[in-house]
N, CA, C and O atoms as a DFTB+ gen file, in Angstrom:
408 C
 N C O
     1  1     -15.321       6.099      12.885
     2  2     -14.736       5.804      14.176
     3  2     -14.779       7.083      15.014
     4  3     -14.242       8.144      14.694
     5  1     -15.584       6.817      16.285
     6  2     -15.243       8.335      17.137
     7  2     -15.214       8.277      18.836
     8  3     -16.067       8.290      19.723
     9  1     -14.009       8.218      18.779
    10  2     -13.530       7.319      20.524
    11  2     -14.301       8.491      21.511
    12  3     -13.952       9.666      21.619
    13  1     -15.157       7.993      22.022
    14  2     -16.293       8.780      23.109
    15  2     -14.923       9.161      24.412
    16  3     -14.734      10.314      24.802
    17  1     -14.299       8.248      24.799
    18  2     -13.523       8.373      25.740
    19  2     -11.900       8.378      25.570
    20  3     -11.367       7.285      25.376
    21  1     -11.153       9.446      25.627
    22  2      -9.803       9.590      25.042
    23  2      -9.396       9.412      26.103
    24  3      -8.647       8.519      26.500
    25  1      -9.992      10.488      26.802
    26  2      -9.115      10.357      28.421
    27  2      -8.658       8.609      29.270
    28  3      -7.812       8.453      30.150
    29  1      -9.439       7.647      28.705
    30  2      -9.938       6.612      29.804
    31  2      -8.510       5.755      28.461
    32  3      -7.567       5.040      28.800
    33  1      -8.810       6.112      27.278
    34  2      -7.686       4.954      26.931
    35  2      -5.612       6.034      26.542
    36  3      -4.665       5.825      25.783
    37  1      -5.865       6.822      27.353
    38  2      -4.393       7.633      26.457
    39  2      -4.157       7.854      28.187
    40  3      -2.968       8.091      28.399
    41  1      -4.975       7.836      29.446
    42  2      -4.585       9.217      30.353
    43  2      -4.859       8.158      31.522
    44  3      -4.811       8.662      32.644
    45  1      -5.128       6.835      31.478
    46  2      -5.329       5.762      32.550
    47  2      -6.518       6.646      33.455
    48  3      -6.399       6.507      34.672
    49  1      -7.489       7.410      33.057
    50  2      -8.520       7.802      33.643
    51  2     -10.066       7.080      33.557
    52  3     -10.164       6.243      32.660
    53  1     -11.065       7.268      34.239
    54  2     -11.692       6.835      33.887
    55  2     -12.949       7.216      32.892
    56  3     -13.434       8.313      33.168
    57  1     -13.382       6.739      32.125
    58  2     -14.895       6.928      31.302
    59  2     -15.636       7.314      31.830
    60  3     -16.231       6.926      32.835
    61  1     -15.768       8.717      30.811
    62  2     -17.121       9.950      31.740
    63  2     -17.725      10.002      30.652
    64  3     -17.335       9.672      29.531
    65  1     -19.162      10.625      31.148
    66  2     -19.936      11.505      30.097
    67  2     -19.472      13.007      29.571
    68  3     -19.653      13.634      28.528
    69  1     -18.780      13.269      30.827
    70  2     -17.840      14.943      30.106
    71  2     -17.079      14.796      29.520
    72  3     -16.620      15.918      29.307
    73  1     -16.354      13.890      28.873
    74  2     -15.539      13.980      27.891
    75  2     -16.465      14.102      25.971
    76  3     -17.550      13.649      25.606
    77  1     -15.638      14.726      25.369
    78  2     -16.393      14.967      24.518
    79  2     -15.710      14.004      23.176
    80  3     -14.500      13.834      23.021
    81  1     -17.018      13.319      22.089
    82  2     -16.573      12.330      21.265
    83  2     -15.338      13.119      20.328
    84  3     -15.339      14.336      20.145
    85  1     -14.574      12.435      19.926
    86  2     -13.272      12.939      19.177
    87  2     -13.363      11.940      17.681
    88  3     -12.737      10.883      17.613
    89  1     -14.147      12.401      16.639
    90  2     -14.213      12.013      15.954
    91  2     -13.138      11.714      14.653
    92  3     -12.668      12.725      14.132
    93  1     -12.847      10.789      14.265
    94  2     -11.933      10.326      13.044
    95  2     -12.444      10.358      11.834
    96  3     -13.549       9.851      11.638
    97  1     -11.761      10.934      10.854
    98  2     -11.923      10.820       9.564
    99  2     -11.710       9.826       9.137
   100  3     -10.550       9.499       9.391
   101  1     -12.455       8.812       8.354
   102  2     -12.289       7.903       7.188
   103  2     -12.508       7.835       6.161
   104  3     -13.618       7.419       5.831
   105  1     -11.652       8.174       5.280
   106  2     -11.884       8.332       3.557
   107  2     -12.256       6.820       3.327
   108  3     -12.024       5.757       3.902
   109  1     -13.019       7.276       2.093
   110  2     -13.793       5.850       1.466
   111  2     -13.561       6.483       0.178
   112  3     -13.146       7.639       0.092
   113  1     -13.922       5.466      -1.207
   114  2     -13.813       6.229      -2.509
   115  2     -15.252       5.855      -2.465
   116  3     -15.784       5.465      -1.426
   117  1     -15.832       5.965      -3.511
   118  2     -17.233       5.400      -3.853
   119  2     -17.260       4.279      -5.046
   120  3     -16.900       4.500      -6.202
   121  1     -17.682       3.216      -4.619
   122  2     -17.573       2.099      -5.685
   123  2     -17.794       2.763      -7.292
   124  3     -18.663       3.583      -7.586
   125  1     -17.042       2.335      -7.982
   126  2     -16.936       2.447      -9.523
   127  2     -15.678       3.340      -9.832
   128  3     -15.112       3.303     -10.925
   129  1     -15.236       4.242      -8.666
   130  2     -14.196       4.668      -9.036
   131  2     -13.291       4.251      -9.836
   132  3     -12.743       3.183      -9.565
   133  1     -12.858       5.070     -11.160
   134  2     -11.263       4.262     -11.611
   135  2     -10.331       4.853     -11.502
   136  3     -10.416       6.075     -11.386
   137  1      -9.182       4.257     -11.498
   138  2      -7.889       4.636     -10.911
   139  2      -7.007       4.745     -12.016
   140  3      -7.470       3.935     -12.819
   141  1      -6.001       5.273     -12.533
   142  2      -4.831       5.012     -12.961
   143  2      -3.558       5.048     -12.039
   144  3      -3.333       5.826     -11.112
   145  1      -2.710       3.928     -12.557
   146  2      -1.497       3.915     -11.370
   147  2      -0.405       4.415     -12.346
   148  3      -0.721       4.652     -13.512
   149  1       0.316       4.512     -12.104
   150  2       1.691       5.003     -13.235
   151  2       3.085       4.755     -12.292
   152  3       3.429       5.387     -11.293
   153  1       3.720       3.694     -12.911
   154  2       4.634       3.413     -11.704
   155  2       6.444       3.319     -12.652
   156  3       6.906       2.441     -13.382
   157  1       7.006       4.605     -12.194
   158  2       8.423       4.449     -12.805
   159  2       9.592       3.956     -12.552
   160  3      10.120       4.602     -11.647
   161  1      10.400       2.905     -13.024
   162  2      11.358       2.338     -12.791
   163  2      12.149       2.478     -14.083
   164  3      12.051       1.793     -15.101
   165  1      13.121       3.723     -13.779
   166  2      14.391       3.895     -14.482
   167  2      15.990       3.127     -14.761
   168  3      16.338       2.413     -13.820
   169  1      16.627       3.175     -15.521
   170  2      18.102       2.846     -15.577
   171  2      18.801       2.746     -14.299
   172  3      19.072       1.770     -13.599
   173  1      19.066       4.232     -14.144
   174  2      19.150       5.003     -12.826
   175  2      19.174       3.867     -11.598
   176  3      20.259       3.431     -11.211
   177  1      17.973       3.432     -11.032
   178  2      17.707       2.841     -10.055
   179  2      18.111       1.557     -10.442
   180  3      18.749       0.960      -9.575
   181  1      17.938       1.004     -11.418
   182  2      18.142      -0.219     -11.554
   183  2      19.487      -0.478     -11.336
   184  3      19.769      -1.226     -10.400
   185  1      20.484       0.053     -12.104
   186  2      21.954       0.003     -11.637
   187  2      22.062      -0.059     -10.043
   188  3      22.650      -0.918      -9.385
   189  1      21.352       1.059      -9.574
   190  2      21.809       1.590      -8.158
   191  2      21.231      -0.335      -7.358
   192  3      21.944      -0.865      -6.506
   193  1      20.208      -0.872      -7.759
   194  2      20.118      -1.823      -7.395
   195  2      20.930      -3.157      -7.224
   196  3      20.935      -4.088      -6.418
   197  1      21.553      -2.841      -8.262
   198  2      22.256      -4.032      -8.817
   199  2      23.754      -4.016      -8.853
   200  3      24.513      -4.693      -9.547
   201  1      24.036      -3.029      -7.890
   202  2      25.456      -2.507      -7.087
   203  2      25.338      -2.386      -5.840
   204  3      26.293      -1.886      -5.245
   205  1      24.276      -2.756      -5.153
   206  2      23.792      -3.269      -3.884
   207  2      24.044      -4.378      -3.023
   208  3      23.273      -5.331      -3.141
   209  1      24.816      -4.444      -2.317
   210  2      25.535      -5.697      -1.630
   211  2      24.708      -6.404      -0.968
   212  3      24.915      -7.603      -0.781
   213  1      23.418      -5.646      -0.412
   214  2      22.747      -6.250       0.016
   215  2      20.908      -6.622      -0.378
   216  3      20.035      -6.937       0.430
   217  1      20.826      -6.505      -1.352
   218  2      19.872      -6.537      -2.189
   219  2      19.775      -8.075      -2.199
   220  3      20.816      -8.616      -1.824
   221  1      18.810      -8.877      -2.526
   222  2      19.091     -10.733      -3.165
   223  2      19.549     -10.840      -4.201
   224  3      19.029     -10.115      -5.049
   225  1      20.766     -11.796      -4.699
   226  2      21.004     -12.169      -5.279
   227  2      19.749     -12.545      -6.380
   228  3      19.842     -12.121      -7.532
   229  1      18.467     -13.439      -5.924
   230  2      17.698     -13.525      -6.327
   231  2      16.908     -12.682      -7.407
   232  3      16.318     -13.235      -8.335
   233  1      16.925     -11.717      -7.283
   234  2      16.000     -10.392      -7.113
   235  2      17.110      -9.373      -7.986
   236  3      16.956      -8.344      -8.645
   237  1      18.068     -10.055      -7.699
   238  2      19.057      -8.991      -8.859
   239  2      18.862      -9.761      -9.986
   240  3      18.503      -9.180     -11.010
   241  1      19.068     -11.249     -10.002
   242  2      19.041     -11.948     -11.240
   243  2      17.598     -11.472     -12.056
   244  3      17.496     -11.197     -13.252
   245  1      16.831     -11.470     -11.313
   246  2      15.077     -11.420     -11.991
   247  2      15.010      -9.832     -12.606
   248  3      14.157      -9.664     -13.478
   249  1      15.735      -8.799     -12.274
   250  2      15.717      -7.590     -12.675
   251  2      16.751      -7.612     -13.861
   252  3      16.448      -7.069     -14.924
   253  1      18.052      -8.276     -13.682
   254  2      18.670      -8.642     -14.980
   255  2      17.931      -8.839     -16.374
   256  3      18.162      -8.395     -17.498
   257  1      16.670      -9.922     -15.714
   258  2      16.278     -10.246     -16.831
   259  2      15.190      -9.417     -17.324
   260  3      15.012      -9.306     -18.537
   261  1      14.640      -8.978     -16.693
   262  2      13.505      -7.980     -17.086
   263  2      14.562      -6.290     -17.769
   264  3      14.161      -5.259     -18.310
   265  1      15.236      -6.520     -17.578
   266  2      16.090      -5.203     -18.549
   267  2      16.851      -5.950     -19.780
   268  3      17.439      -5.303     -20.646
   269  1      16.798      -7.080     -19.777
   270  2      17.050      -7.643     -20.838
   271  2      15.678      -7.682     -21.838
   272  3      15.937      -7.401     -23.008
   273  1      14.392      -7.959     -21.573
   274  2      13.527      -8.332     -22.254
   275  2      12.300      -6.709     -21.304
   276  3      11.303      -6.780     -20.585
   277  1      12.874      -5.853     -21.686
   278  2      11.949      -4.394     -21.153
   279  2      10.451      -4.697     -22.038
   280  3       9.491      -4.204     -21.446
   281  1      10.117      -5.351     -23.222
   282  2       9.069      -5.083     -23.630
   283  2       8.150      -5.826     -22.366
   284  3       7.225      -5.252     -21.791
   285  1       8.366      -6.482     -22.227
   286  2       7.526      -7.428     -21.379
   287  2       7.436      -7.076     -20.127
   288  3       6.592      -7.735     -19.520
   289  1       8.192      -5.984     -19.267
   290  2       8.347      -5.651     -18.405
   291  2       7.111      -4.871     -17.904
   292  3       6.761      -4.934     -16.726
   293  1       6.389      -4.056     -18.931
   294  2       5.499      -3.321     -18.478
   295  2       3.776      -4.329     -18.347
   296  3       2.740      -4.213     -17.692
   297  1       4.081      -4.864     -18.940
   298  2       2.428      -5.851     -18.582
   299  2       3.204      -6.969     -17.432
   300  3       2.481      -7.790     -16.867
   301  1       3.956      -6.954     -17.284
   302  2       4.298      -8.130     -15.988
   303  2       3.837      -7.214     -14.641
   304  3       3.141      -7.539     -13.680
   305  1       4.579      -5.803     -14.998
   306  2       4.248      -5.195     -13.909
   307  2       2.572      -4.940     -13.872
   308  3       2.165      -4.861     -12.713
   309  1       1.791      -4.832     -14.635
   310  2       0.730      -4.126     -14.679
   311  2      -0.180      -5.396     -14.005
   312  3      -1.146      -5.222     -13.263
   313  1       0.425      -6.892     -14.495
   314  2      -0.233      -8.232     -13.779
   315  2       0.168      -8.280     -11.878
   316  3      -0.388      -9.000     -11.048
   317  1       1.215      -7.334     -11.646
   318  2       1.462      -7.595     -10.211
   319  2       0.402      -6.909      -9.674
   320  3      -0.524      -7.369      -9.006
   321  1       0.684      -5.319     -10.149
   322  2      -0.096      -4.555      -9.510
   323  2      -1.495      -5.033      -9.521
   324  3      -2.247      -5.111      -8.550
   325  1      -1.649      -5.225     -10.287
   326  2      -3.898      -6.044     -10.069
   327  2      -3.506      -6.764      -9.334
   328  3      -3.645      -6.373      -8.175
   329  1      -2.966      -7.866      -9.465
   330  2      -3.337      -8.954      -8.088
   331  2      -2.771      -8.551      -7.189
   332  3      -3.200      -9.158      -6.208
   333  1      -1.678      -7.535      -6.771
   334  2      -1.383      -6.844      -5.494
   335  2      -3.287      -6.647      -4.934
   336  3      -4.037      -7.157      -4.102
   337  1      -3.347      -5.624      -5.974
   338  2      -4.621      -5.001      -5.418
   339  2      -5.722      -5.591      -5.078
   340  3      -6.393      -5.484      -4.051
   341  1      -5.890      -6.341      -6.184
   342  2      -7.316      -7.706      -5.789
   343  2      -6.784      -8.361      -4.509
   344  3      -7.573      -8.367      -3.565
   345  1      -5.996      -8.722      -4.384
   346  2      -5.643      -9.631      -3.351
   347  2      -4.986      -9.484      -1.983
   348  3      -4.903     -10.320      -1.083
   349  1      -4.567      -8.310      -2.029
   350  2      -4.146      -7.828      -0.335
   351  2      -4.859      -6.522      -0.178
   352  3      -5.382      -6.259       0.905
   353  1      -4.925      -5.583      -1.303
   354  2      -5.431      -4.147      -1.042
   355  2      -4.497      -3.443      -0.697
   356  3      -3.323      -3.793      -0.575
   357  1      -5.088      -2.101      -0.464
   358  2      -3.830      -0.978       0.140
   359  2      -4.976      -0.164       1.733
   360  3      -6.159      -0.013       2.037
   361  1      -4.075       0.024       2.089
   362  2      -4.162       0.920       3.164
   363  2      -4.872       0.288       4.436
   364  3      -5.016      -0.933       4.482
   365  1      -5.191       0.870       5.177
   366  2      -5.840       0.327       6.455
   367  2      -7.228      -0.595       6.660
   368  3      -8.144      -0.342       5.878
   369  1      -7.391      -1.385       7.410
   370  2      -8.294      -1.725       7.419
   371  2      -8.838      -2.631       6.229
   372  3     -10.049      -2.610       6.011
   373  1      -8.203      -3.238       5.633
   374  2      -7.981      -4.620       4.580
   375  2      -8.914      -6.018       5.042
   376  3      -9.650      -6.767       4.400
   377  1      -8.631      -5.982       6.009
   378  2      -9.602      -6.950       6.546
   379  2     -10.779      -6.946       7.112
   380  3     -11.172      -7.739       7.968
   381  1     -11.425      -5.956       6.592
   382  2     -12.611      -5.128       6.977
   383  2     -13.180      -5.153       5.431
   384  3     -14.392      -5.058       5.239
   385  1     -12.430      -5.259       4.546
   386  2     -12.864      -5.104       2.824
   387  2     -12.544      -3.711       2.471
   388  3     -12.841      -3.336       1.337
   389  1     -11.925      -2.814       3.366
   390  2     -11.414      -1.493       2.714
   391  2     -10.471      -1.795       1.627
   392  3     -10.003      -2.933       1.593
   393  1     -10.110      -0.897       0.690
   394  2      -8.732      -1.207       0.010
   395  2      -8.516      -2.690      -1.247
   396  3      -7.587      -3.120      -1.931
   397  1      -9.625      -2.975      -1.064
   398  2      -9.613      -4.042      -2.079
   399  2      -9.907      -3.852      -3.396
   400  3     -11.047      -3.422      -3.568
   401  1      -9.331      -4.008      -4.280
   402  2     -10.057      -3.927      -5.648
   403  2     -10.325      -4.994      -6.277
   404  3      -9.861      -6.109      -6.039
   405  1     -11.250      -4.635      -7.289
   406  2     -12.171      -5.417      -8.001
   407  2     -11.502      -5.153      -9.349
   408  3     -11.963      -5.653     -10.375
């Protein structure tokens, strides 16, 4: 992305040739990349959650149960995060196919 004209969309001026292109960085990874995610959810927080007045009811019950049954907790999470990722992506431009994983 490299907006030729800054002045004409930030400064209500108009589009010249003297203005000079202002180029944007866009990180890309390169296909095949692999990732590790590592995602921590302590005691700690969980309490702090679940002394939360305004948290869901919902959402407290479902964390109840996942500290009741912790073995299972870590591949439930590991099933969100993939289909988080397969299926919405992260970061900008998602609907372009950035950010998607495979």
């Amino acid at each position: 992305m490299t907006p030729h004209y800054s002045g004409y969309y930030t400064k209500v001026q108009d589009p010249g040739d003297w203005e000079n292109p202002n180029p944007i960085v866009f990180l890309t990874v390169k296909k095949g990349v692999n990732f590790c995610f590592n995602v921590l959810f302590d005691e700690f927080r969980a309490k702090e959650i679940l002394k939360d007045e305004y948290f869901p009811e919902v959402a407290k019950n479902i964390l109840r149960k996942w500290l009741s049954e912790s073995s299972n907790l870590s591949n439930l999470v590991k099933n969100w995060i993939e289909a988080a990722l397969k299926e919405y992506g992260v970061g900008a431009k998602t609907r372009l196919g950035y950010g998607i994983f495979e």
